[in-house]
Every structure is written in structure tokens, then in C-alpha cells.
C-alpha positions as CSV (number, residue, x, y, z in Angstrom):
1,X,-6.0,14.1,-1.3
2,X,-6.7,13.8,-5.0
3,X,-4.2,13.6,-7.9
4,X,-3.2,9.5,-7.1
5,X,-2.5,7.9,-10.7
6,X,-4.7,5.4,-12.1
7,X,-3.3,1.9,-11.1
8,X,-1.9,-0.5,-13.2
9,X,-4.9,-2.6,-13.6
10,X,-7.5,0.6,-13.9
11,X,-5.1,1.7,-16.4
12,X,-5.7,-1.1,-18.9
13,X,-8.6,-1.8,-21.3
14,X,-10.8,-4.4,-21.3
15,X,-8.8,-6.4,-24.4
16,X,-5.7,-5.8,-22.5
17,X,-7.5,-7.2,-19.8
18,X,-8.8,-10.1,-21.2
19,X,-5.3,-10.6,-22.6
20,X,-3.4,-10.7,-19.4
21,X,-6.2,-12.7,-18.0
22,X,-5.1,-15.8,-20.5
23,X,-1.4,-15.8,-19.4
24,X,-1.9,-15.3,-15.9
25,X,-3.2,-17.8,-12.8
26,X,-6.1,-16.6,-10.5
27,X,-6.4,-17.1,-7.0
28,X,-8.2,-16.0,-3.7
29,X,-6.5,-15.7,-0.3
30,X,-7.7,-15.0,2.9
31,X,-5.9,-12.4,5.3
32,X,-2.4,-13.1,7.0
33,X,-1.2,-15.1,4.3
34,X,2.1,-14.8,2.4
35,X,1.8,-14.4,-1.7
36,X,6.1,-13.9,-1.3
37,X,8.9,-13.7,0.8
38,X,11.2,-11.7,1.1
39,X,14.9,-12.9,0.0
40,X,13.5,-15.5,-2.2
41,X,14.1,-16.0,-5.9
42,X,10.8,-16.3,-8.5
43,X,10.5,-14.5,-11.6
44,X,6.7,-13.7,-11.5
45,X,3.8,-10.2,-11.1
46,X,1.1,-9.9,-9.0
47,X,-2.2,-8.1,-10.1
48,X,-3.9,-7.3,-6.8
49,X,-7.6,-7.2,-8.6
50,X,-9.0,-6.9,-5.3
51,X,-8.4,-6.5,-1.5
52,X,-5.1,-5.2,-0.2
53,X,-1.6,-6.0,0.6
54,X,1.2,-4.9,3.2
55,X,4.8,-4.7,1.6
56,X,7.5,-5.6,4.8
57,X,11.1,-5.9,5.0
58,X,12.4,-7.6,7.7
59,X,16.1,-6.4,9.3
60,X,18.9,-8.9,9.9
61,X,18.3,-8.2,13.5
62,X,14.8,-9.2,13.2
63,X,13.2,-5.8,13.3
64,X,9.6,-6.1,10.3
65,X,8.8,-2.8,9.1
66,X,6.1,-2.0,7.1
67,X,7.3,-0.7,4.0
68,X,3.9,0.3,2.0
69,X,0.0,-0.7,1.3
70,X,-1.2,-1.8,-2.2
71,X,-4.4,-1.4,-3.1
72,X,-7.0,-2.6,-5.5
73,X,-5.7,-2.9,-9.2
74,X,-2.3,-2.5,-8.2
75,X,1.0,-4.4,-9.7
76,X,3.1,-6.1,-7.3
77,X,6.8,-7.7,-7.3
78,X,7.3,-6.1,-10.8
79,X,11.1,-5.2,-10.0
80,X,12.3,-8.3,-8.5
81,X,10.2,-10.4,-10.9
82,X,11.3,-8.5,-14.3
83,X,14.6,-7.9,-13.4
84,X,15.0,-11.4,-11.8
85,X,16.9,-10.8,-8.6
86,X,16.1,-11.9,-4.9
87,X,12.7,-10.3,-3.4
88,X,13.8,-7.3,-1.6
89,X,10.6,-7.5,1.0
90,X,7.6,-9.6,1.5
91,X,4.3,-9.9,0.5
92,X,1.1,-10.4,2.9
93,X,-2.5,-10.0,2.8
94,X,-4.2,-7.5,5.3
95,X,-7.5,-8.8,3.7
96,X,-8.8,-11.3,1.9
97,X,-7.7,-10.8,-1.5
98,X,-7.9,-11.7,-5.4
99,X,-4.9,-11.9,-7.4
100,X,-3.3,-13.2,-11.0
101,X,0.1,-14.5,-10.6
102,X,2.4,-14.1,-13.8
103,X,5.3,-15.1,-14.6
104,X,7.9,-12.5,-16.1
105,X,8.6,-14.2,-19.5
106,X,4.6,-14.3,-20.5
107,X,4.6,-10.6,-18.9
108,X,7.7,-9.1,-21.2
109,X,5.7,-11.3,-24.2
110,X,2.6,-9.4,-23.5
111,X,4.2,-6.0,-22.9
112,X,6.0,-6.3,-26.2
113,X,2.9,-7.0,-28.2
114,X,0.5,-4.6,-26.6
115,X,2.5,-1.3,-26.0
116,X,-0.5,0.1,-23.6
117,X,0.6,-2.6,-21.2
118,X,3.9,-1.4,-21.2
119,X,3.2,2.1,-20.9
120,X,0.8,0.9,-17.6
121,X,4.3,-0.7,-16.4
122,X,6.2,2.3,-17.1
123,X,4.0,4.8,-15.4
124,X,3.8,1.9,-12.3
125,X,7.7,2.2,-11.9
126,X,7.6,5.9,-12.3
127,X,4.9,5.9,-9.3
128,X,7.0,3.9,-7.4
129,X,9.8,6.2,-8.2
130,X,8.0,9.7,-7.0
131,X,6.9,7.3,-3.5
132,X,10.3,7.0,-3.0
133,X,11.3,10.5,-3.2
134,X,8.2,12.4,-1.5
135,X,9.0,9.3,1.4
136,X,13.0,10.5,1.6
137,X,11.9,14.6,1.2
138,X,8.9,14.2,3.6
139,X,11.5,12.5,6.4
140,X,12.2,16.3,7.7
141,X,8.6,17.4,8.4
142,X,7.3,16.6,12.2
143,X,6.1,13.2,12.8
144,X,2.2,14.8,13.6
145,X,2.6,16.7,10.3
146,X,3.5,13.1,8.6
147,X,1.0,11.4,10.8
148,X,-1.8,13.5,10.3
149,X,-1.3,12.8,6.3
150,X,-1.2,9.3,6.5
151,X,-4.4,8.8,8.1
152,X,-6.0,11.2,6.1
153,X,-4.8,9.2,2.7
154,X,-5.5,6.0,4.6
155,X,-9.4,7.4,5.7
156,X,-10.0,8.9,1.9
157,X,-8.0,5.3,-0.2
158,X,-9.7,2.3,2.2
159,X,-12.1,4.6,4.6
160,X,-15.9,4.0,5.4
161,X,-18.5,5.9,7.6
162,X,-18.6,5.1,11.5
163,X,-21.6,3.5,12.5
164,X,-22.3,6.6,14.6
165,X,-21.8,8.8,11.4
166,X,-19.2,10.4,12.9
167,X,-16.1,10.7,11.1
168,X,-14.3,7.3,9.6
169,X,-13.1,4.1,10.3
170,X,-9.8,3.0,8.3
171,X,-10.9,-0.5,7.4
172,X,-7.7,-2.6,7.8
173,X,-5.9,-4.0,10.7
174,X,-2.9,-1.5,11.2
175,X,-0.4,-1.9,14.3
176,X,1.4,1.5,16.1
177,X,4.2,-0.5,14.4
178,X,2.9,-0.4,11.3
179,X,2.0,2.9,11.1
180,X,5.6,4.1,12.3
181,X,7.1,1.8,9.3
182,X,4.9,3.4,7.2
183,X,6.3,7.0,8.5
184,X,10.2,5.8,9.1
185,X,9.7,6.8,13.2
186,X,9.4,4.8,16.4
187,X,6.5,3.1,17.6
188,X,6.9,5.3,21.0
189,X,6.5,8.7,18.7
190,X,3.4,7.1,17.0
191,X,1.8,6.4,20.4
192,X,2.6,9.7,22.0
193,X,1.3,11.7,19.3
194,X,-2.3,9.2,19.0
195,X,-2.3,9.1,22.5
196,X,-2.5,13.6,22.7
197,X,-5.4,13.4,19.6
198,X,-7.4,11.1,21.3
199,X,-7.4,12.8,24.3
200,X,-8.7,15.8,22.2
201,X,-11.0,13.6,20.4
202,X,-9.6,13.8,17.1
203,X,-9.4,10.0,16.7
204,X,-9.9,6.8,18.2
205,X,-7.5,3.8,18.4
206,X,-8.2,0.3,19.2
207,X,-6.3,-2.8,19.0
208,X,-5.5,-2.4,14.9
209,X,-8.5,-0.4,14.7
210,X,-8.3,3.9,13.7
211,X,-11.2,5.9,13.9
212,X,-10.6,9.5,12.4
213,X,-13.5,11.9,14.5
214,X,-12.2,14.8,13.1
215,X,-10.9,15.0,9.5
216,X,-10.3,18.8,9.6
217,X,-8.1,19.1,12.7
218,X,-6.1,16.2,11.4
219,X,-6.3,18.4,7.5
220,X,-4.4,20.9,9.4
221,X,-1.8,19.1,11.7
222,X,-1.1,17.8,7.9
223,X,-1.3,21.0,6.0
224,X,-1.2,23.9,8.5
225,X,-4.4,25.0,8.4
């Protein structure tokens, strides 16, 4: 599932780099913790330099959804932060995790003066942009169909060998909930549709652990093959 964009941090040069570096705070977290909460006001960027993070709202009726995984060298909290309104969704780490923390005045400063940061920031908000859309468009195809993708693109993006060498295990602790935030369905859908492919042997589920056995069947519940 090639084609994903460079993230914001990939995209930058080692001066811009070094730049952001001086006007930013580093910091390491282990998993389960929260970098920001949703509702909250603060005016500062997260670079997720390594590890990864889950993005959930939480309902007024107490219902958390998982809204989307960031990755490696991806920017985080850059709408809320530069346009300085109240965090639309929270922050946590599904791993341990390295970060630099920003605020949004030294960010515009550094933007301003080194135009390849701001073009970084521009094609970050025009990914988010296109996540949206293919997220809204993709709502109509069959939850195995949407499923089937999302494993995939989880396998390929934070994926590693089984021991056994057969197919591979999605290294972070996902939920039946998570995974139907992540596709805007029911928990219950999720299960039934995990619980027919592992009786066929096309995966295997543990408590937050996936194992993908068969990558092509699951490349054609996705694709139609």
C-alpha cells in the first residue's frame, strides 16, 4: 500500500532540523500516557520523532473512539495549536515515545523564516485533508472490505515477522474498539467479521494482539482480488 507522503519530520532537512531542535523541548514517555487532552486550551506542536500515538475523542455520553494512529516523524496538534482553539481530541501514547513539544509562536517564527518548514506544514494539513475525505467516501464500502485495508496498512506501516515466519504481527496494542473507531462501525461488526477470518485462518487475534496469517486473502477482501 505504497504512495503515503513523507511525514513532516522526514520531510525536513538536517538544518531545518537542527533549527527546530533549538526552539523546541524534548522528552520521552512511556506507553498509556497523555501528551494532551482533549477540550483543553495550549497553544503548542508535537513532533512525534519516534514511537507512536493514538488520536481519541471522547463523546459527551462518554463513548472514546479512536480517531487515528500517528506514526514516526509525524506532527501532531498543529490545528488546535496554530489556530489557538480548544483541543478537539486527545493525545496518548500506544508506545513508548520521543517527542519535541513547541509552542505555536516559536513555530509561526520558524515557518516564516525557513519557507521548507512551511511547505512541510502545508503538505501535513493537506494530508490531513485527503484522510478526511477517503475516511467520509470509504464509509459506503463493506466493513470486511474496510477491515481488510486497515490491517493491511497497519501490517505494512508498524508490522514485523511472526516468530513462526508466518505472516505478521501488528506491533501495537489495538482493542475490537479501537479498530471499529478507526473504521466508524460497531465493535460487534469488528468481532463478527475477525471472528469468520480466524476461523479460516486468515488472522489471529489476542487480547490487543493481531496476527495477519494471510496477507493475500485479506489483499482481496480489500481490493477484490
Amino acid at each position: 500500500m505504497g504512495g503515503r507522503p513523507a511525514p513532516f519530520w522526514e520531510a525536513l532537512d538536517p538544518d531545518d532540523r537542527s533549527a527546530l531542535r533549538r526552539v523546541a523541548t524534548q522528552c520521552s514517555l512511556p506507553a498509556d500516557r497523555q501528551l494532551l487532552a482533549q477540550g483543553e486550551d495550549s497553544d503548542h506542536l508535537i513532533v512525534l520523532l519516534r514511537g507512536w500515538i493514538k488520536v481519541v475523542a471522547q463523546s459527551h455520553a462518554g463513548y472514546r473512539a479512536l480517531l487515528a494512529l500517528r506514526g514516526s516523524g509525524e506532527l501532531l496538534g498543529e490545528q488546535a495549536g496554530l489556530e489557538q482553539r480548544r483541543r478537539s481530541a486527545s493525545l496518548l501514547t500506544a508506545t513508548t515515545v520521543d517527542v519535541l513539544q513547541v509552542t505555536a509562536a516559536r513555530f509561526h517564527g520558524l515557518a516564516r523564516a525557513r519557507p521548507s518548514i512551511a511547505a512541510a506544514l502545508e503538505q501535513t494539513l493537506s494530508q490531513r485533508l485527503r484522510e478526511a475525505d477517503l475516511q467520509r467516501t470509504g464509509i459506503t464500502e463493506p466493513v470486511p472490505a474496510r477491515l481488510a485495508a486497515l490491517l493491511l496498512d497497519l501490517a505494512e506501516r508498524c508490522g514485523h515477522p511472526a516468530p513462526d515466519g508466518t505472516g505478521r504481527r501488528i506491533g501495537l496494542p489495538l482493542s475490537q474498539d479501537d479498530l471499529a473507531g478507526l473504521l466508524l462501525t460497531s465493535r460487534r461488526t469488528v468481532s463478527r467479521v475477525l471472528e469468520q477470518w480466524r476461523s479460516e485462518g486468515w488472522v489471529m487475534t489476542g487480547r490487543q494482539t493481531l496476527l495477519v496469517r494471510s496477507m493475500d486473502q485479506l489483499k482481496g477482501q480489500a481490493f477484490g482480488g
